[in-house]
C-alpha atoms as one frame of an Amber mdcrd trajectory, in Angstrom:
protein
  18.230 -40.494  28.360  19.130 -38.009  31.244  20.953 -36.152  29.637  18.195
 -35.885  26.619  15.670 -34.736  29.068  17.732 -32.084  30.619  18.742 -30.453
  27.459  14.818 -30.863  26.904  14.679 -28.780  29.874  17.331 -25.782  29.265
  15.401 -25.258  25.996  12.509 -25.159  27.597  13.676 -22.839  29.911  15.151
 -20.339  27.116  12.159 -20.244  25.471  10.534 -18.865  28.491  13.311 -16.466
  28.986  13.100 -14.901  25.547   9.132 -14.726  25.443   9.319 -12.759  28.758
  12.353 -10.617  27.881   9.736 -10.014  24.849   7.052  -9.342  26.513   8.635
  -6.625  28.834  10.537  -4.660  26.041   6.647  -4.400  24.233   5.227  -3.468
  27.887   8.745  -0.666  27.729   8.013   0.312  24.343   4.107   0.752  24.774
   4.100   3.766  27.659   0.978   4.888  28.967   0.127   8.003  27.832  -1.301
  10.831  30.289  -4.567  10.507  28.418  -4.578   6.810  28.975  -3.576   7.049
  32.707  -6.554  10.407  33.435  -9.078   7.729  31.573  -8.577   4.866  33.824
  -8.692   7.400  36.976 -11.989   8.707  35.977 -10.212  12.230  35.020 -10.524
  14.632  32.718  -7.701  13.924  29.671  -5.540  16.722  28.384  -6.862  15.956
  25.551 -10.150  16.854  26.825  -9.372  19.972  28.232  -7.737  21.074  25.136
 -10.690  20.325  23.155 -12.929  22.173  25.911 -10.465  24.948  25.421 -10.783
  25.259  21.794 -14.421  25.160  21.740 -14.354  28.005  24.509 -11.902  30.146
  21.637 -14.516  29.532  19.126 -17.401  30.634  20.881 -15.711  33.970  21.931
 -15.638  33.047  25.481 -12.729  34.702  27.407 -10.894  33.347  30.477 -10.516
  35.424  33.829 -11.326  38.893  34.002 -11.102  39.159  29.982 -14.155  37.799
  30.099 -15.995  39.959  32.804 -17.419  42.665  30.609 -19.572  39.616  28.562
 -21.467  39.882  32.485 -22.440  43.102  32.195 -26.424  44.346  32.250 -28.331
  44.798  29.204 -27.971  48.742  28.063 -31.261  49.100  30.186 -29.426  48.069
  33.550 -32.030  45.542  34.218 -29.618  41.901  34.452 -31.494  38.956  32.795
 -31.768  35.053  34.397 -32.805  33.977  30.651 -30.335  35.677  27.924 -29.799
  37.326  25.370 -27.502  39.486  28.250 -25.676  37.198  30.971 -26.740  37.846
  34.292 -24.615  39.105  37.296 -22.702  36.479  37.960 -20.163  38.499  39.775
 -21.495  41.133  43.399 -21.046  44.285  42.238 -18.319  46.386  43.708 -17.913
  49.810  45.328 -16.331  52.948  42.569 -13.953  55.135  43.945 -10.971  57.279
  43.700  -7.890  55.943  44.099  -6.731  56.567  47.414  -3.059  54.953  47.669
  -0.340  53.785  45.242   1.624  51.142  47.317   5.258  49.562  45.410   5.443
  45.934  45.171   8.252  46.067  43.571  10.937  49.012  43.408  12.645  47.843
  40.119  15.845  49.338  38.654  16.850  51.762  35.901  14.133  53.909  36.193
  14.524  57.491  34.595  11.355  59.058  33.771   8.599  56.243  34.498   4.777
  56.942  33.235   2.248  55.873  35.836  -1.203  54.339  34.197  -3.913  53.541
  35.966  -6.705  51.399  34.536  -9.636  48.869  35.725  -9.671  45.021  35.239
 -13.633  45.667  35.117 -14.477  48.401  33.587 -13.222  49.635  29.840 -11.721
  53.079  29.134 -13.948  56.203  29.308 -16.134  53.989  32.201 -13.948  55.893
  34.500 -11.656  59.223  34.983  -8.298  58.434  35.164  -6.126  59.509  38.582
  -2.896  61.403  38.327   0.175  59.607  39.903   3.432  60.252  39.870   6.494
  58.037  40.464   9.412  59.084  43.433  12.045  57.788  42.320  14.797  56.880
  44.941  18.573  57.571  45.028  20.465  54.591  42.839  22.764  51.930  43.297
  26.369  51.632  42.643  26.395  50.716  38.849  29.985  50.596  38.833  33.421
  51.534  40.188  36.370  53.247  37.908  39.771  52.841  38.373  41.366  55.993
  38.422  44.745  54.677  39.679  45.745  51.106  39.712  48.537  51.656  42.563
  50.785  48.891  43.339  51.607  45.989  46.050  48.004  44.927  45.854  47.171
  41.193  47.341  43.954  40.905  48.348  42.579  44.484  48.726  39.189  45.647
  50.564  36.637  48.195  48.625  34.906  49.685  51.293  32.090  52.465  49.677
  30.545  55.127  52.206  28.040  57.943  51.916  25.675  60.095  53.180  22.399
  57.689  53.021  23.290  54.358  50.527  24.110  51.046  51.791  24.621  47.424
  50.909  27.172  47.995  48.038  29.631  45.368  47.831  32.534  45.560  45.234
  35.173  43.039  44.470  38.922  44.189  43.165  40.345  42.646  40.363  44.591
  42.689  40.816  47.217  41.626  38.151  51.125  41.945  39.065  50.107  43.890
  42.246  48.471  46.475  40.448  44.349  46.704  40.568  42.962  46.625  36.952
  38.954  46.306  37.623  36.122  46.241  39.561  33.422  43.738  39.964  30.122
  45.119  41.666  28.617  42.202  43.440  25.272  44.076  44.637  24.992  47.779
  44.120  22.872  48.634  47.032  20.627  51.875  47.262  20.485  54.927  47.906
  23.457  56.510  46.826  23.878  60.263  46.656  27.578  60.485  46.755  29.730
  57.570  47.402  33.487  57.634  48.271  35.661  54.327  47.569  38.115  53.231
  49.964  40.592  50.508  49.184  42.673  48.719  51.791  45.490  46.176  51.752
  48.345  44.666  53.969  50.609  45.982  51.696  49.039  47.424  48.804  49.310
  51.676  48.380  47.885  54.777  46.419  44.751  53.032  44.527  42.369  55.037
  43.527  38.807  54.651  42.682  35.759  56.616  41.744  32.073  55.143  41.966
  29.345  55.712  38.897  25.969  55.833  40.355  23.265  53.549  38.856  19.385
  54.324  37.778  17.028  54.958  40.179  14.404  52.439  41.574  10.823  53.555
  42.275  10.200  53.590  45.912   6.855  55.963  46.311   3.787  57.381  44.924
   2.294  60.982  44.585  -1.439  60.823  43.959  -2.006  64.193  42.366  -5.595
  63.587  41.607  -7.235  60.782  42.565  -9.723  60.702  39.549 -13.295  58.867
  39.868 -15.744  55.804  39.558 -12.473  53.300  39.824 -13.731  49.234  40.773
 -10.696  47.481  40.128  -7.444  49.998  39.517  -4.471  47.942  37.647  -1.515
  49.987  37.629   1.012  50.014  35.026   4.232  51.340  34.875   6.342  52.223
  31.678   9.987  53.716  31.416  12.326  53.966  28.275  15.051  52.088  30.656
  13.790  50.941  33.836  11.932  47.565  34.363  10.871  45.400  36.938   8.691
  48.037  38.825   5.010  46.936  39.942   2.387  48.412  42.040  -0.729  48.312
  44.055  -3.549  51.013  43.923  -6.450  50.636  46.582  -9.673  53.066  46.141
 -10.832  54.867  49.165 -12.742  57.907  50.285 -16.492  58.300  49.308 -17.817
  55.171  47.869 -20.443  55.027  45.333 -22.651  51.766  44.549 -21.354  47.713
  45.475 -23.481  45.686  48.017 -23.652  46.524  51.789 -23.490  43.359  53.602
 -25.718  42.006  56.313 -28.972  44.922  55.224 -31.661  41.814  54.330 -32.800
  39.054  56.568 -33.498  35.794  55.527 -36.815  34.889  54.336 -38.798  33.186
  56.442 -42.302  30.891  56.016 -45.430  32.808  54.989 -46.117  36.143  55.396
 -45.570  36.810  58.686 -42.093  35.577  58.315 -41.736  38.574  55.537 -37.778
  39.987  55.314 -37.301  43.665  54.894 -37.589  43.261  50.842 -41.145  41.913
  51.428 -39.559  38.518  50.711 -41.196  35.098  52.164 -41.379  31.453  51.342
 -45.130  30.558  50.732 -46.324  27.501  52.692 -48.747  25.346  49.803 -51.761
  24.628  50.889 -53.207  20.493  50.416 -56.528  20.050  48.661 -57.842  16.620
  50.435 -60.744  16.628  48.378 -59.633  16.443  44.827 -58.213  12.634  45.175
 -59.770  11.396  49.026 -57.054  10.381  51.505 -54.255  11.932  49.503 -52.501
  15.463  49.892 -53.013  17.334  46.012 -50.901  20.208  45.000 -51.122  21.742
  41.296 -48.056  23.691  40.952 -46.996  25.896  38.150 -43.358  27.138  36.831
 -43.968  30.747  35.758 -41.375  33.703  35.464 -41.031  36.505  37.645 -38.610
  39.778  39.000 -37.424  40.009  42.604 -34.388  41.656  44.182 -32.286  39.512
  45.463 -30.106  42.262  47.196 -31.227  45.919  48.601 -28.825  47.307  46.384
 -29.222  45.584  43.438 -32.013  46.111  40.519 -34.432  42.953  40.029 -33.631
  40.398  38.415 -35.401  37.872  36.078 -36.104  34.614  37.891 -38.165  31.405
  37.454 -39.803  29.550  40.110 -42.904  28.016  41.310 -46.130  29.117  42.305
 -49.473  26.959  44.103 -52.395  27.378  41.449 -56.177  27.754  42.827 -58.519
  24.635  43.063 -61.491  24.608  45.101 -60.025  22.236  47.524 -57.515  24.299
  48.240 -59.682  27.393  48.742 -61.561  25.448  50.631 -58.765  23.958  52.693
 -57.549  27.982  52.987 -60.774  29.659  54.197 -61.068  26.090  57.141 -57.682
  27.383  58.417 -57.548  29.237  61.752 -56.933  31.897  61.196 -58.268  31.515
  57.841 -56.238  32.283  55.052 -57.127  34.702  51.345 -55.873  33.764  47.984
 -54.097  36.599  46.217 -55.800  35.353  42.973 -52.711  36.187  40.929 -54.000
  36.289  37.357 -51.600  33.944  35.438 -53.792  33.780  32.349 -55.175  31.051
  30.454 -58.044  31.208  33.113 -55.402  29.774  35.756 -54.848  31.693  39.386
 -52.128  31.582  41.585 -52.802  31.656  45.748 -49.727  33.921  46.743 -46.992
  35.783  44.450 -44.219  33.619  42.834 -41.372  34.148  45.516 -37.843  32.262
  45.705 -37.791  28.631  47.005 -41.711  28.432  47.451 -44.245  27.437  47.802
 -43.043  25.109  50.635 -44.496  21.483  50.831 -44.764  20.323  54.227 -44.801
  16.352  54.230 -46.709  14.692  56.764 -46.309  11.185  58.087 -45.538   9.098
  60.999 -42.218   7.838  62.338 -41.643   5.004  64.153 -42.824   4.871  67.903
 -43.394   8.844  67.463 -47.335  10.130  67.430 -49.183  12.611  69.371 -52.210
  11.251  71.802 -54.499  11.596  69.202 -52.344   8.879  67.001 -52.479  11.748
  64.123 -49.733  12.102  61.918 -47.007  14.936  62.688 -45.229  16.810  59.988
């Protein structure tokens, strides 16, 4: 009967086994995908972003500075908030000459390299090109010939001098005593005429000659700046050398961009005008119109203003306090008392001020806790 019961129980016991040894290969065989994983985060799927991506393509919208001419002003320079042009969305920036051509990058191989300038902003005929011209410097070693192998050789020394390269560094190849090769490890720079010199314990009457490699750019001539630059990209192209970048800054006298700290911030009402005549309105409450409550009609309308001292206006919407007879009467009660502009929005409808950015202001009222003046009256 024991014995019944504990075979019972091994079975038992296998069965389990098996189902979980099951259950884990279908867990191993069913990986989460990164789709899966970004979903259960809350994050955006690859999937997702490649869809996004796609619909971008279709629409003709172009990543990075590609797509910085779609920005551009209508033809009649005047940006628009509502389309069919895009708006600035980008400051605009100073146009120049080029001033300096700075390598990033020497390169190697370089024979007679072609220096173009262009602008990431601005498309060709926008701007007159500059005139630069690549210096190239003296090469490297590009290799070392054996002119005589000599003989005794065991573990010779190539020592290369000359007027102004350095950093060579050339390994000797010897078979049977006699050298057979050379290996250039790094061929330095700046060679103009380089002498070999091989040493050995024992080893006698080597001789080598070194074969001077392609130049590497390592300055700039600006023979004419050119005109109106934003942005110069410079490019570099050579039927042998590669590797060669650069960095052109524009400089002298500036034309257009956005001076910075020229307008003060707007301030409340009139008096608080910045030096583009710009204010926030204050709103006036009509307490007559519903007794015991503060009533505001307010009105979306569209409107120019320059945002910037140096840039043109540009197409805004925003908010404006319409004219009730509470409010003019609430306006003329003030001390001192306050006008309405009687802005004519049509459709027999008046505005108190000029639409201006963030106004009109609303100031609430009310009371807080333990906080009143003698009177008991509420403080905004």
């Amino acid at each position: 009967m024991n014995r019944r019961k504990i075979k019972v129980l091994i079975c038992c016991l296998l069965a389990v086994a098996v189902a979980a040894w099951s259950v884990g290969d279908a867990l191993a065989a069913k990986k989460a995908t990164k789709d899966e994983v970004n979903k259960k985060l809350g994050k955006v799927t690859p999937s997702e972003q490649k869809a996004a991506a796609k619909r971008a393509k279709d629409q003709g919208i172009l990543p990075g500075v590609a797509a910085l001419a779609a920005q551009a002003p209508d033809p009649g320079g005047v940006p628009h908030y509502f389309g069919p042009y895009g708006n600035w969305a980008f400051s605009p920036l100073p146009r120049g000459p080029v001033a300096t051509v700075t390598p990033m990058s020497p390169g190697s191989g370089y024979t007679a390299p072609v220096v173009t300038i262009e602008d990431a902003y601005l498309p060709v005929g926008a701007f007159t090109p500059a005139a630069v011209t690549a210096v190239l410097g003296d090469g490297p070693i590009a290799s070392v010939t054996v002119i005589s192998g000599g003989s005794g050789y065991t573990a010779p020394v190539v020592t290369i001098t000359d007027p102004t390269g350095t950093g060579a560094e050339v390994l000797a190849s010897v078979n049977a005593g006699v050298i057979v090769d050379f290996t250039v490890i790094n061929g330095g720079s700046g060679y103009t005429a380089p002498v070999v010199t091989i040493t050995d314990a024992s080893g006698i009457d080597a001789d080598a000659s070194a074969v001077i490699g392609q130049a590497s750019i390592v300055s700039f001539t600006i023979n004419n700046g050119g005109s109106g630059y934003m942005a110069p990209v410079v490019t570099i192209t050579d039927s042998t050398g590669t590797g060669a970048t650069a960095d052109a800054i524009i400089g002298g006298t500036l034309a257009g961009g956005m001076r910075k700290f020229v307008d003060s911030m707007p301030g409340l009402g009139p008096s608080g005008a910045n030096t583009l005549g710009q204010y926030i309105p204050v709103a006036v409450a009509d307490t007559t119109a519903h007794q015991g409550s503060d009533y505001y009609e307010i009105a979306l309308v569209e409107y120019s203003e320059k945002m910037h001292s140096d840039l043109p206006a540009t197409k805004l919407r925003g908010y404006v306090q319409l004219e009730t007879p509470g409010t003019l009467a609430a306006m003329a009660a003030m001390n001192p008392p306050l006008v309405s502009k009687h802005i004519d929005l049509g459709g027999g409808l008046f505005a108190v001020d000029n639409p201006h950015y963030l106004g009109p202001l609303i100031v609430a009222k009310g009371r807080a806790h333990g906080v009143a003046s003698p009177a008991g009256d509420a403080k905004p």
